[in-house]
N, CA, C and O atoms as a GROMACS GRO file, in nm:
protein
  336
    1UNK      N    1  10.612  -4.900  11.648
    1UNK     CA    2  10.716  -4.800  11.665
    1UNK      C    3  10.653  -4.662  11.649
    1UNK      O    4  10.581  -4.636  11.553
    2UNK      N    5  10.693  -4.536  11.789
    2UNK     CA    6  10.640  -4.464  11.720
    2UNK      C    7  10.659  -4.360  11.613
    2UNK      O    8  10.755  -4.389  11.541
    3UNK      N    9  10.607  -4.262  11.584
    3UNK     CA   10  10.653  -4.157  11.439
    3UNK      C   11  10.790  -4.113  11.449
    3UNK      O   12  10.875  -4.141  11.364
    4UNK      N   13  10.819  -4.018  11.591
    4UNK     CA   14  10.954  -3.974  11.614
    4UNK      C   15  11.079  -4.064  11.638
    4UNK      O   16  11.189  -4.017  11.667
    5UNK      N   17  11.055  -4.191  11.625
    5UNK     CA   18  11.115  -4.278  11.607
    5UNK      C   19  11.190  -4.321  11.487
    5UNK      O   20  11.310  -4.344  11.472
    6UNK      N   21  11.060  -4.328  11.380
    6UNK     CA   22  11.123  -4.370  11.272
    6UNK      C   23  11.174  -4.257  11.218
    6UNK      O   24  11.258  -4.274  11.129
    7UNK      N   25  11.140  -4.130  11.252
    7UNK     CA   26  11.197  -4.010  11.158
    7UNK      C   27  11.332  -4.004  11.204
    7UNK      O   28  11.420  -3.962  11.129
    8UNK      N   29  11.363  -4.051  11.343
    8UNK     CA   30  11.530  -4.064  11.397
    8UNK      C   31  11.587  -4.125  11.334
    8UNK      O   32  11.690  -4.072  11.293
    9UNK      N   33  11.561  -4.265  11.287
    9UNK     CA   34  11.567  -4.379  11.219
    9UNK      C   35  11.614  -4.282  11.062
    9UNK      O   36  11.728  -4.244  11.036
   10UNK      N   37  11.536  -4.269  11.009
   10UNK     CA   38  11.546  -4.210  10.878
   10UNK      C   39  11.679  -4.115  10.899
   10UNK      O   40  11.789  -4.138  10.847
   11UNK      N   41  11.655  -4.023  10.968
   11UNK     CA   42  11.751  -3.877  10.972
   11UNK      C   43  11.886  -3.962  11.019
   11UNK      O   44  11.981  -3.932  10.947
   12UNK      N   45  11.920  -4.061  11.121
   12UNK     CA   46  12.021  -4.108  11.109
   12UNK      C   47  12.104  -4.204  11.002
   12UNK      O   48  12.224  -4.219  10.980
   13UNK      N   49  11.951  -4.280  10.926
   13UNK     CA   50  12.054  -4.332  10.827
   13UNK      C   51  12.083  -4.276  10.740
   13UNK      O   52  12.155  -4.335  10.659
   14UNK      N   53  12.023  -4.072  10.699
   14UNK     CA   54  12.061  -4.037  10.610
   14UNK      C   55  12.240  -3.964  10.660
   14UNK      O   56  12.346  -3.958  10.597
   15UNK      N   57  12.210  -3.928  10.767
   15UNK     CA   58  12.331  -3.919  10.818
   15UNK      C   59  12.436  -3.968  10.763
   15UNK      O   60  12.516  -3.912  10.688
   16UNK      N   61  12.432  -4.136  10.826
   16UNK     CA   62  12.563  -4.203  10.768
   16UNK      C   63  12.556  -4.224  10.638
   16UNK      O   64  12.660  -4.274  10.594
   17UNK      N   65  12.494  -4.209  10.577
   17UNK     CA   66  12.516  -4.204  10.383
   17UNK      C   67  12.607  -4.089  10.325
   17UNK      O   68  12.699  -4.083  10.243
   18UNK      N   69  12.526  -3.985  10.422
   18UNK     CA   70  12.597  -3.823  10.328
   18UNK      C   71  12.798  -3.858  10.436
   18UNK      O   72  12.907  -3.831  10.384
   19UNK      N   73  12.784  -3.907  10.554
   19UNK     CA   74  12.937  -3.948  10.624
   19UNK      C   75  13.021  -4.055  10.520
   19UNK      O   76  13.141  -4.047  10.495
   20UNK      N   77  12.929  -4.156  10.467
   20UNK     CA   78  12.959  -4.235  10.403
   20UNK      C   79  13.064  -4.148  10.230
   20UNK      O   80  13.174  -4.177  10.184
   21UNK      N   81  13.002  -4.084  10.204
   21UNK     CA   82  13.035  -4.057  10.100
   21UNK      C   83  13.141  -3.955  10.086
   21UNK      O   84  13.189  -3.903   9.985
   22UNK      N   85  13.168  -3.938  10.213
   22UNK     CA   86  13.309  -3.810  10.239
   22UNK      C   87  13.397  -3.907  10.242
   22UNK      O   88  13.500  -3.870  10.184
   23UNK      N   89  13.408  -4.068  10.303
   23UNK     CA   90  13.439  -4.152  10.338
   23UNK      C   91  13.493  -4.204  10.182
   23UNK      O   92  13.614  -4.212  10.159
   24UNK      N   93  13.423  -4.226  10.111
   24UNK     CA   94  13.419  -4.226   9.947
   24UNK      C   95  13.487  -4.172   9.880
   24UNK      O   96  13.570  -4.235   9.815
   25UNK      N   97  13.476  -4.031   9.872
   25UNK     CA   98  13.548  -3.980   9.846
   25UNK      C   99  13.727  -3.957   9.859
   25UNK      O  100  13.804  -3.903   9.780
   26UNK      N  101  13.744  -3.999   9.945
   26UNK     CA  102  13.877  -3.998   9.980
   26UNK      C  103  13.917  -3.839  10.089
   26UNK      O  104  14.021  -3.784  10.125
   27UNK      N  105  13.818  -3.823  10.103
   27UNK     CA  106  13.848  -3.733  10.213
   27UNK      C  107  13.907  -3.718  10.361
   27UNK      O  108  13.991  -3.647  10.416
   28UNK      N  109  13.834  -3.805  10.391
   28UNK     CA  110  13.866  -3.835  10.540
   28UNK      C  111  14.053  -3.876  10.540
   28UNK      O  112  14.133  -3.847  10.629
   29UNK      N  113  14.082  -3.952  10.406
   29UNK     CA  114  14.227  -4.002  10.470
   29UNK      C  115  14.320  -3.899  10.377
   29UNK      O  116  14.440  -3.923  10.362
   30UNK      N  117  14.251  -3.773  10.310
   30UNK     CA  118  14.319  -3.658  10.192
   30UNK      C  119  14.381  -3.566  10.338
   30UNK      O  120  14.496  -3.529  10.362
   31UNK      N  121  14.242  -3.547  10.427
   31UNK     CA  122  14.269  -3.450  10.548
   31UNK      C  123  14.348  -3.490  10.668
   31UNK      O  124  14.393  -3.407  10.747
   32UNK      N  125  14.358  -3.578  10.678
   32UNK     CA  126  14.408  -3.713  10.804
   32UNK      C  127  14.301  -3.689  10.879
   32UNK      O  128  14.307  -3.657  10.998
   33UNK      N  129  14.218  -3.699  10.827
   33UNK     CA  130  14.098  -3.712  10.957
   33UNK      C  131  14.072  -3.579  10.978
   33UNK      O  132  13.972  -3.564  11.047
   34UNK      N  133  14.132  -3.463  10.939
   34UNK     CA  134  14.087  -3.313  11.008
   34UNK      C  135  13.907  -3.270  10.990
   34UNK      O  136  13.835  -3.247  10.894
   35UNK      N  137  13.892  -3.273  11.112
   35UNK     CA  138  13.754  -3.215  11.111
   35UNK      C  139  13.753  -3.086  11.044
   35UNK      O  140  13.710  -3.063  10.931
   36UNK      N  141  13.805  -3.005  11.127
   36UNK     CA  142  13.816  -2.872  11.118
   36UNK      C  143  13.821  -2.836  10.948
   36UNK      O  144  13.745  -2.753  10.899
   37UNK      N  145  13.919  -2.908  10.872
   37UNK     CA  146  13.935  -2.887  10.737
   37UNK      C  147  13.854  -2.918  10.684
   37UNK      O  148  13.804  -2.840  10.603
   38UNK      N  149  13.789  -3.074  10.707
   38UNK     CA  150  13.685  -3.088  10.615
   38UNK      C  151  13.527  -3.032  10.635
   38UNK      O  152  13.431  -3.065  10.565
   39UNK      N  153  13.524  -2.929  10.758
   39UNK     CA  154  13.393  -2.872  10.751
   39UNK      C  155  13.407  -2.764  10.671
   39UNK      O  156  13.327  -2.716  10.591
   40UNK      N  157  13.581  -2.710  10.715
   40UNK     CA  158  13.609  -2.538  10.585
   40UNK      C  159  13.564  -2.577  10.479
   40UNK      O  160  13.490  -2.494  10.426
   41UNK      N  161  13.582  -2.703  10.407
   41UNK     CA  162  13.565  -2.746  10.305
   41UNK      C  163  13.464  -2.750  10.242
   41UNK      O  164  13.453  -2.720  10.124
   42UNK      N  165  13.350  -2.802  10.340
   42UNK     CA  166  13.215  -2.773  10.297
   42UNK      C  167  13.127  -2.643  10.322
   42UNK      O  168  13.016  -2.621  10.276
   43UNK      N  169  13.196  -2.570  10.399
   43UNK     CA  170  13.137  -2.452  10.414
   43UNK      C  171  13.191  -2.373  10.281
   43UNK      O  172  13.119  -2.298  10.214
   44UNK      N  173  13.362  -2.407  10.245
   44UNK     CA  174  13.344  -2.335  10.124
   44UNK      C  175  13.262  -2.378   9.966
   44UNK      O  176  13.249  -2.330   9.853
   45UNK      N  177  13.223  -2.490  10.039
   45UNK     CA  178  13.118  -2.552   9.900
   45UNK      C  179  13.004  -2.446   9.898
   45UNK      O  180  12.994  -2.352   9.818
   46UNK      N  181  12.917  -2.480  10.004
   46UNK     CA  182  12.813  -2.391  10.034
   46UNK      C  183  12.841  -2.234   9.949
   46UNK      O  184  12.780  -2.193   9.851
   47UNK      N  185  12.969  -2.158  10.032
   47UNK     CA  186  12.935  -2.046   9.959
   47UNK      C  187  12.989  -2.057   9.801
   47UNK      O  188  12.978  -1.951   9.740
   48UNK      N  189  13.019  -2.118   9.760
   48UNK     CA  190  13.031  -2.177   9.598
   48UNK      C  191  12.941  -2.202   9.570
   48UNK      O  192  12.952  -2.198   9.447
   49UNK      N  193  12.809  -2.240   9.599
   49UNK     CA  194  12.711  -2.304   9.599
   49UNK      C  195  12.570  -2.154   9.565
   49UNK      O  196  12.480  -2.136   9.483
   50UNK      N  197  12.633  -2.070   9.700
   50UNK     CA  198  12.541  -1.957   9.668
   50UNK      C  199  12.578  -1.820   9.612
   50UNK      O  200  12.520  -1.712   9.619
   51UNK      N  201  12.714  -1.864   9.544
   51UNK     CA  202  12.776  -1.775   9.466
   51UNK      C  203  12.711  -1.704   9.321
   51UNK      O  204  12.606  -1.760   9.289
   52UNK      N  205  12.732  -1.646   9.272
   52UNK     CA  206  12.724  -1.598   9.121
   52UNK      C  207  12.738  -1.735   9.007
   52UNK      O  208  12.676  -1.767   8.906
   53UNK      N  209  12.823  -1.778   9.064
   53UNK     CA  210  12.910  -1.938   8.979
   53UNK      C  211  12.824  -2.050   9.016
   53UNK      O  212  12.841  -2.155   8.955
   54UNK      N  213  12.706  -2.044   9.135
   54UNK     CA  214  12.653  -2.171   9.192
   54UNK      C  215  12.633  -2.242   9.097
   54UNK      O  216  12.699  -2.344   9.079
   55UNK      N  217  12.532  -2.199   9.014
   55UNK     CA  218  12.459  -2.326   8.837
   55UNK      C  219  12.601  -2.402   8.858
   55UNK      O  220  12.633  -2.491   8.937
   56UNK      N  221  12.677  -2.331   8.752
   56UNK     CA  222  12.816  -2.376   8.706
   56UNK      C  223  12.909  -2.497   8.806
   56UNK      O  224  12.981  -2.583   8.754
   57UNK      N  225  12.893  -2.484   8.935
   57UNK     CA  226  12.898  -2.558   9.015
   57UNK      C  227  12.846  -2.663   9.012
   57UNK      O  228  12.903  -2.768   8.986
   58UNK      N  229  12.741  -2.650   9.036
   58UNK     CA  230  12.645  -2.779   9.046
   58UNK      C  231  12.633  -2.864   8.945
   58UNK      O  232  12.606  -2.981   8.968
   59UNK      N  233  12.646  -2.830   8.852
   59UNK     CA  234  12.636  -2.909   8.699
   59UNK      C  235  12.777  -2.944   8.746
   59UNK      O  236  12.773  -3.034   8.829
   60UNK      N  237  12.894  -2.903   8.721
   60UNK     CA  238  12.991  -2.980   8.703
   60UNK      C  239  13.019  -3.115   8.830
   60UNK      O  240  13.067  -3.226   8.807
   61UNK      N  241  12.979  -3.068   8.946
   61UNK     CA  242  13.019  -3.140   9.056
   61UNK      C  243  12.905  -3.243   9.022
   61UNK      O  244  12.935  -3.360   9.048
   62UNK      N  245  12.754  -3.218   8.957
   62UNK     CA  246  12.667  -3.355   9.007
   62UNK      C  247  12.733  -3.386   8.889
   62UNK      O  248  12.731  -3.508   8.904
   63UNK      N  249  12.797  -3.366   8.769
   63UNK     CA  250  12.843  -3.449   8.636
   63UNK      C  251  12.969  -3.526   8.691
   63UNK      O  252  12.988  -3.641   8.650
   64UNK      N  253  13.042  -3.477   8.769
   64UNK     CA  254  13.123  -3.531   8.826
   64UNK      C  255  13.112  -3.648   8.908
   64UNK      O  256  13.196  -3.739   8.919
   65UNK      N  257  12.982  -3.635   8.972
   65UNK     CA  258  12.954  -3.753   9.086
   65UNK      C  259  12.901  -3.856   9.018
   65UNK      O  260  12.952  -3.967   9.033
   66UNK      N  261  12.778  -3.840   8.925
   66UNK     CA  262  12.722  -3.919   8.812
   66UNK      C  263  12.835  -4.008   8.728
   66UNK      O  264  12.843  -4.130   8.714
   67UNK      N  265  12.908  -3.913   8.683
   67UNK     CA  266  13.088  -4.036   8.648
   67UNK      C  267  13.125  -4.128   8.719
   67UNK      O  268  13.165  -4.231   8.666
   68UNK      N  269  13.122  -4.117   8.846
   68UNK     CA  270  13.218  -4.167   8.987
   68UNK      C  271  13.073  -4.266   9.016
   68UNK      O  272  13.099  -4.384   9.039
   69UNK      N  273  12.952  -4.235   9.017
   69UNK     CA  274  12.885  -4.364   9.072
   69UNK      C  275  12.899  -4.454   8.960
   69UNK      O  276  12.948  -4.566   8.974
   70UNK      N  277  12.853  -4.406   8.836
   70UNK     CA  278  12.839  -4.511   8.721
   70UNK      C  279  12.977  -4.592   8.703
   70UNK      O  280  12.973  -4.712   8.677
   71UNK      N  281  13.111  -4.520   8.719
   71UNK     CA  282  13.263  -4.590   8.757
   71UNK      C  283  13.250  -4.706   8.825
   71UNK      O  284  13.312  -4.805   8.787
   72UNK      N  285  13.172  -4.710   8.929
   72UNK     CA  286  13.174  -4.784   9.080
   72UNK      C  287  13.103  -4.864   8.996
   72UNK      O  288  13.164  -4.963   8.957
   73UNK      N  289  12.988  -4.847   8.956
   73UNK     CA  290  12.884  -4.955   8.919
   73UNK      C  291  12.946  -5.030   8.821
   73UNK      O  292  12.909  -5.146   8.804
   74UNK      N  293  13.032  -4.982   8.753
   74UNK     CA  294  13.062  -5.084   8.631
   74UNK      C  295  13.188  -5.193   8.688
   74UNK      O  296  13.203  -5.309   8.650
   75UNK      N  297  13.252  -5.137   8.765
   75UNK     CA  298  13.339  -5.245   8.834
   75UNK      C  299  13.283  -5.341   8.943
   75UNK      O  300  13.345  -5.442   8.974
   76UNK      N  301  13.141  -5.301   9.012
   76UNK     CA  302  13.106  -5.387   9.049
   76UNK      C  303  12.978  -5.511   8.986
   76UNK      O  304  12.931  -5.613   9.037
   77UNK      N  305  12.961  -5.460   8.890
   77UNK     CA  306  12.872  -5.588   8.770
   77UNK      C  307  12.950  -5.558   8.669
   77UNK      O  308  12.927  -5.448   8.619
   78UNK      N  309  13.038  -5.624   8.620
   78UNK     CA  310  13.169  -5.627   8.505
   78UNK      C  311  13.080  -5.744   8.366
   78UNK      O  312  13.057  -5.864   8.352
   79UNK      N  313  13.059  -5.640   8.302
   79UNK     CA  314  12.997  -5.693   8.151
   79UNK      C  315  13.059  -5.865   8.133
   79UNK      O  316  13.180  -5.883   8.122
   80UNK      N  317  12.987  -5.951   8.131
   80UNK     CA  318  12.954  -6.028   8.084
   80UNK      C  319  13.027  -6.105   7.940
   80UNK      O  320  12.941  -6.125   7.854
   81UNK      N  321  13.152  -6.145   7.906
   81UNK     CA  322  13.200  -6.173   7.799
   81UNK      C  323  13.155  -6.312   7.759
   81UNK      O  324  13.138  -6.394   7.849
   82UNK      N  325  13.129  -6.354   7.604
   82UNK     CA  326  13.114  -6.497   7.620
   82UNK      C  327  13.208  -6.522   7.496
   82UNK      O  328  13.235  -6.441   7.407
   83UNK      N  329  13.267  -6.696   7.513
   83UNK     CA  330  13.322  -6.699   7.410
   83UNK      C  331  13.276  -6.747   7.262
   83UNK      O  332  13.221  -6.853   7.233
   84UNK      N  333  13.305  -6.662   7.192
   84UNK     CA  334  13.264  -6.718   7.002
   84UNK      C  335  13.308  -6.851   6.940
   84UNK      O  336  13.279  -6.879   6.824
   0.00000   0.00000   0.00000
């Protein structure tokens, strides 16, 4: 296979991960599907992002996401009880 191949390869499956996770989020069915809204949306991230407030941002939103994966993870391998 050649190089520009797999870098398509790569760049598309990062694609559907970062799609995936709007998907996750509950976005796609918060907006009914609005494109238009959910790009305002991220464009107003961005300038939140390169705001005065960005740090403050970012800490709370990756503390936020770090909650929400470890959430996911614990409902999908559910601790182990045994009986005494």
């Amino acid at each position: 296979m050649r190089n520009w191949q797999v870098e398509r390869r790569k760049r598309t499956r990062h694609l559907i991960e970062l799609g995936g996770l709007v998907v996750k989020a509950g976005i796609v069915e918060l907006t009914d599907d609005n494109r238009a809204m959910i790009y305002g949306a991220l464009i107003w991230m961005a300038d939140k992002l390169n705001s005065d407030d960005g740090e403050r941002a970012r800490e709370l939103w990756a503390g936020k996401g770090k909650e929400a994966f470890a959430a996911e993870q614990e409902i999908k391998t559910p601790t182990t009880s045994y009986p005494q």
